[in-house]
C-alpha positions in Angstrom: 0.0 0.0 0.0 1.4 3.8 -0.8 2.1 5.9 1.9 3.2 9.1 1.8 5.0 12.0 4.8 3.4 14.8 4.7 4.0 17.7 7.5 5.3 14.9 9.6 2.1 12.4 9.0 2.3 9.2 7.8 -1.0 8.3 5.3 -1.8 6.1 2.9 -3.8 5.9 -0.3 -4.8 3.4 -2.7 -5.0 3.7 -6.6 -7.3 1.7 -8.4 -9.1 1.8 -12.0 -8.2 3.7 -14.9 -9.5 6.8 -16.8 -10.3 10.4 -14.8 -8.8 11.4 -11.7 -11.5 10.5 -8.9 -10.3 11.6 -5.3 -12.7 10.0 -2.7 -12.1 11.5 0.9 -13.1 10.1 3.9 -14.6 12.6 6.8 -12.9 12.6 10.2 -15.1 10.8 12.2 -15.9 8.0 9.3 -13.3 4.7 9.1 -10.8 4.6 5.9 -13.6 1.7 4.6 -16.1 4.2 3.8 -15.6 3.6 0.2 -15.0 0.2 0.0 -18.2 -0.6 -1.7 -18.2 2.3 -4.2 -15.1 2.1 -5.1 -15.2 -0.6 -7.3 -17.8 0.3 -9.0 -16.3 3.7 -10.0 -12.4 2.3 -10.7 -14.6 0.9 -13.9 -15.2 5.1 -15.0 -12.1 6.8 -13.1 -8.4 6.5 -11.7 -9.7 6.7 -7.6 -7.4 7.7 -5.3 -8.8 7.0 -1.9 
C-alpha cells in the first residue's frame, strides 16, 4: 500500500481503475472503509485515489 509523509504524517492511499482522476475523501469521524463498496464500481469510469 502507498504511503506518503506529509507535515510529519504518515497516510496512505490506494489507486485503483483507470481513466479520470477521482479523489474519494473520507470525513474525520468516518473509518478509511467508507468507500469500500463504491469504489469498485467507480475504478470501472475513473483512476480513484482513496
Amino acid at each position: 500500500m502507498p504511503t506518503q509523509t506529509i507535515n510529519g504524517t504518515l497516510i496512505f492511499f490506494e489507486v485503483e481503475g483507470h481513466g479520470a482522476l477521482s479523489c474519494s475523501c473520507t470525513a474525520p469521524w468516518a473509518e478509511h472503509t467508507a468507500w469500500d463498496v463504491a469504489a469498485p464500481a467507480l475504478a470501472r469510469s475513473f483512476q480513484v485515489v482513496r
